[in-house]
C-alpha positions in Angstrom: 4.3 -46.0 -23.4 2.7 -43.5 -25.1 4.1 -40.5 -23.5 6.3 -38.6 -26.3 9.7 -38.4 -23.8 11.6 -36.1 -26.4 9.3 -33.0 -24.8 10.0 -34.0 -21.8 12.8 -32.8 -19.3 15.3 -35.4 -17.5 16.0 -35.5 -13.6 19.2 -33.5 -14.8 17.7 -31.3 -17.0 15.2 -30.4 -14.5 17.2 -30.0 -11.6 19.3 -27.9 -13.4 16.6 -25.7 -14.5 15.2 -25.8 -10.9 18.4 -25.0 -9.1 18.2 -27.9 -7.1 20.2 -31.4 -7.1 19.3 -34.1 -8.7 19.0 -36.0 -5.2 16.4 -33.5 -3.7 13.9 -34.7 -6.8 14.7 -38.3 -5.5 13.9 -37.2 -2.4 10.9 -35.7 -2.9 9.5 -38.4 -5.2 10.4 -40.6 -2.4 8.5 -38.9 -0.2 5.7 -38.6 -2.2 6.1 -34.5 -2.4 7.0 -33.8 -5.8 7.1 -37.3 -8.3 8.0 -37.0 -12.3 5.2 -37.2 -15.0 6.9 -40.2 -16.2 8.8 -43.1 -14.6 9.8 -45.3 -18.0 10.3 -48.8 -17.9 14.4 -48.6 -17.4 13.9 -46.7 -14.0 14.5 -43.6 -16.1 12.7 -40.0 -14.8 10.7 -37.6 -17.3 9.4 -34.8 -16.0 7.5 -32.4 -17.8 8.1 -28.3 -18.2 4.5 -27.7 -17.0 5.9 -29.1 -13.4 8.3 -26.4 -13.0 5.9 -23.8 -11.6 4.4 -27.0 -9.1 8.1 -27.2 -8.1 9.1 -23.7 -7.5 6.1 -23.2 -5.2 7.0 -26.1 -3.0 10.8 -24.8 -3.3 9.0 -21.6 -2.1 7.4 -23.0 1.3 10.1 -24.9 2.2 12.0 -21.9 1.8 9.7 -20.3 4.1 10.5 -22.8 6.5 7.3 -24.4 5.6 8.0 -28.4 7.0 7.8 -30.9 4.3 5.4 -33.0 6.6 3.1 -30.3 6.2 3.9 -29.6 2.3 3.1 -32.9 2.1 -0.5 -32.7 4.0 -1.4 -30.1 1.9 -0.6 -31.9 -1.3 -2.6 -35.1 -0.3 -6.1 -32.7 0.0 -5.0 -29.9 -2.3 -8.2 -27.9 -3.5 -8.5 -24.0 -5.0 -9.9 -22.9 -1.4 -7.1 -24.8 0.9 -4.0 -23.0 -1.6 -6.0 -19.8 -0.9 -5.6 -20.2 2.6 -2.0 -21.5 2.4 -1.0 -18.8 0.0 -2.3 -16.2 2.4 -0.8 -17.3 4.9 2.2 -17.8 3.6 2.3 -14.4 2.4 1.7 -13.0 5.8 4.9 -14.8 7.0 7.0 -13.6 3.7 5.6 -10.3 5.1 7.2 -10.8 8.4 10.1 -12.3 6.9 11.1 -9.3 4.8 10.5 -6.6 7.7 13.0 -8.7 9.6 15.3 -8.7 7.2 15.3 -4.7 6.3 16.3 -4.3 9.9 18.7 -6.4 9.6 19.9 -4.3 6.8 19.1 -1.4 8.4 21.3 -2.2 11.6 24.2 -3.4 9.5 24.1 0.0 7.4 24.2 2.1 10.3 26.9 0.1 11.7 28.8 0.6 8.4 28.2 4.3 8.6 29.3 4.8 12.5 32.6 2.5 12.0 33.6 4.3 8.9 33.7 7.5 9.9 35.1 7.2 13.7 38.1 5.8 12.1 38.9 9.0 10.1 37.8 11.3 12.8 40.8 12.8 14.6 39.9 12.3 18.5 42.2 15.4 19.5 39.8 18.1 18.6 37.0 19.3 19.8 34.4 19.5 16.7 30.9 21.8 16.1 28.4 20.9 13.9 25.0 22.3 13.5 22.6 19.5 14.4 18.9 19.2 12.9 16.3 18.2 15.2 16.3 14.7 16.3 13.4 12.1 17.9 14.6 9.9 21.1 13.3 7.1 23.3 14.3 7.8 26.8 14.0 5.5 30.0 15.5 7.0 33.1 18.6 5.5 34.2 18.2 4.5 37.7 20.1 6.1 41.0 24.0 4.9 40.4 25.5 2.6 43.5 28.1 1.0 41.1 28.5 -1.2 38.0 25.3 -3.4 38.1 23.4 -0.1 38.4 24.8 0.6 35.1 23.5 -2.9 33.6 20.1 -3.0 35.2 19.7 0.9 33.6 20.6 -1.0 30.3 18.4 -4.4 30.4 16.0 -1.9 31.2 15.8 0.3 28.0 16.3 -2.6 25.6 12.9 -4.1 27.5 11.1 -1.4 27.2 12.0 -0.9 23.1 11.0 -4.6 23.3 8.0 -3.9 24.9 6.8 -1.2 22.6 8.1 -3.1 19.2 10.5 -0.3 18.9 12.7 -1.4 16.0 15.9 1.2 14.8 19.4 0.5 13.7 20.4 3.0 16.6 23.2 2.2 19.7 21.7 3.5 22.8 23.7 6.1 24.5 22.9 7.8 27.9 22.2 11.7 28.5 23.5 13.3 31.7 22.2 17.2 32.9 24.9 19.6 32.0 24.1 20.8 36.2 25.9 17.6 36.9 28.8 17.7 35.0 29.6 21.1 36.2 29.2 19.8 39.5 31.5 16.5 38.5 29.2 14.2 39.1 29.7 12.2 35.8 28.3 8.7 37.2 24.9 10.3 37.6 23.3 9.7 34.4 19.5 10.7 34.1 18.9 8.7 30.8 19.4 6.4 28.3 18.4 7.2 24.5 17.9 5.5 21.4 17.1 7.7 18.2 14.1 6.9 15.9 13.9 7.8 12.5 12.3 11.2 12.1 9.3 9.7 10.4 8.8 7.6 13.6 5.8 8.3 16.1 7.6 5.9 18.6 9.7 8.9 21.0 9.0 10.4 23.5 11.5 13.5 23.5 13.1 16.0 20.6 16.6 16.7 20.6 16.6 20.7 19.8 18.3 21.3 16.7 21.5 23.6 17.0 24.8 23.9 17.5 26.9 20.9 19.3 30.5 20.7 20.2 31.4 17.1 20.2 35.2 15.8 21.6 36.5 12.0 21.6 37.5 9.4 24.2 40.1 6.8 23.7 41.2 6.1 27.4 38.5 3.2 28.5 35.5 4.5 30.2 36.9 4.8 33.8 38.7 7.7 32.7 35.9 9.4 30.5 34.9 12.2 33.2 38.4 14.3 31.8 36.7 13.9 28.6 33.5 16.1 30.0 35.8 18.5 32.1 37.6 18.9 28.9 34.5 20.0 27.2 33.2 22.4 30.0 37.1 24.3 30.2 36.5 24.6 26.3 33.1 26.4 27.1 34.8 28.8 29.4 38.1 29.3 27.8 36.0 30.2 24.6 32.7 32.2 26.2 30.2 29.2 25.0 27.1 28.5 27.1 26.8 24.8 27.7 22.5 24.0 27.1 20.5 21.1 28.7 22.6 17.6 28.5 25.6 16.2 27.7 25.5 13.3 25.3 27.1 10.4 25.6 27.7 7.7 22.8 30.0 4.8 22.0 31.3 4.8 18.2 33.5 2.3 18.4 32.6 -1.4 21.1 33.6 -4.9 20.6 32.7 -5.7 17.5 35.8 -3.6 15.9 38.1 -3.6 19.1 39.2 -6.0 21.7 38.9 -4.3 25.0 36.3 -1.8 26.6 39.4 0.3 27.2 39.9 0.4 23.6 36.5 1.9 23.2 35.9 4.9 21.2 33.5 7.4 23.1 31.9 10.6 21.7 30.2 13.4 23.9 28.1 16.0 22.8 26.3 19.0 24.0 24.7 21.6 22.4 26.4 25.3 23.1 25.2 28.6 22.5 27.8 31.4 21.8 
């Protein structure tokens, strides 16, 4: 043998090095994938530093979900020109793969933000806050005859931000017009919502910035309509003039309490004094 083994790396050594196990190099030898530089005559594995950056790119595509059927393809007709067009495409799907996952973030974040603070928020007072101008996606809520009504409004809205690739961390809430409400006809939504991110060309209506007086619902939905009248006695009692639509939101659903009557609802409508 004339291979000098002392600069060499063992199946240990180099699993170690490579974060794998010592059985995935077996493996992939096996398969013909990934083999070491040397195989000495007592069955013993040498493999050599220089095959570390081979390895972490095959590490990398099966990462990427890349079979090792096809790994193996490429391997068996490997050229400059066909790990150009691997590594490009490859690099398109890492692309993908990382936009996916910052949504992911993104929606978990927001989440984290919502259930944080409606757990300090003290759902016995009615609340202003001056509200910059935010960007919506609307759908119209169709004509209410009863539950499914509510559903198919739903299914609806989260097509059509599928549809239109419409990605945001954002609950959808509906919007009802403050005409309605003073009229008690709380059932009659006119739209659902879904706020964008104010960079985002993807709405189709601006929430006017303002003043909003916000109050909290704990009772399960059925009851929410005394949540609304208690917002429009508050208007009167204190001289406010109710604007455009009443906003309806859900801060906390089932992922942090069991029950829809253990729901925690927030309403909002802008008010000028």
């Amino acid at each position: 043998m004339d291979k000098n083994l002392h600069i060499h790396l063992t199946t240990g050594q180099f699993a170690k090095l490579s974060g794998v196990t010592k059985d995935t190099l077996f493996h992939y030898d096996k398969i013909g994938i990934f083999s070491p530089e040397v195989k000495a005559d007592n069955g013993y594995r040498y493999y050599s530093i220089n095959q570390l950056d081979v390895f972490h790119v095959i590490a990398t595509l099966k990462e990427l979900e890349m079979p090792l059927k096809e790994i193996k393809n490429y391997l068996s007709k490997r050229s400059p020109e066909q790990l150009i067009l691997l590594l490009e495409r490859e690099t398109d799907a890492l692309d993908n793969k990382i936009k996916q996952l910052q949504n992911m973030k993104n929606l978990i974040t927001e989440k984290l933000r919502v259930t944080k603070g409606a757990i300090q928020i003290d759902t016995s007072n009615i609340v202003f806050e001056e509200k910059k101008e935010e960007r919506f996606v609307l759908t119209e809520a169709m004509p209410f005859t009863g539950e499914k009504s509510i559903y198919d409004s739903m299914i609806k809205h989260y097509n059509y931000l599928n549809t239109n690739n419409i990605n945001t961390p954002h609950s959808a809430g509906w919007m009802i017009d403050k005409n309605k409400v003073i009229k008690n006809e709380i059932s009659s939504y006119d739209y659902l919502f879904t706020r964008v991110n104010e960079s985002s060309t993807e709405y189709n209506f601006k929430r006017e910035k303002g003043t909003y007086m916000t109050a909290y619902h704990t009772e399960g939905y059925s009851s929410i309509g005394d949540t609304f009248n208690r917002l429009l006695k508050f208007s009167i009692d204190k001289g406010l003039e109710i604007q455009d639509f009443f906003y309806e939101e859900v801060l906390l659903d089932e992922l942090s309490v069991r029950g829809y009557e253990r729901y925690l609802f927030e309403v909002t409508v802008r008010v000028l004094q």
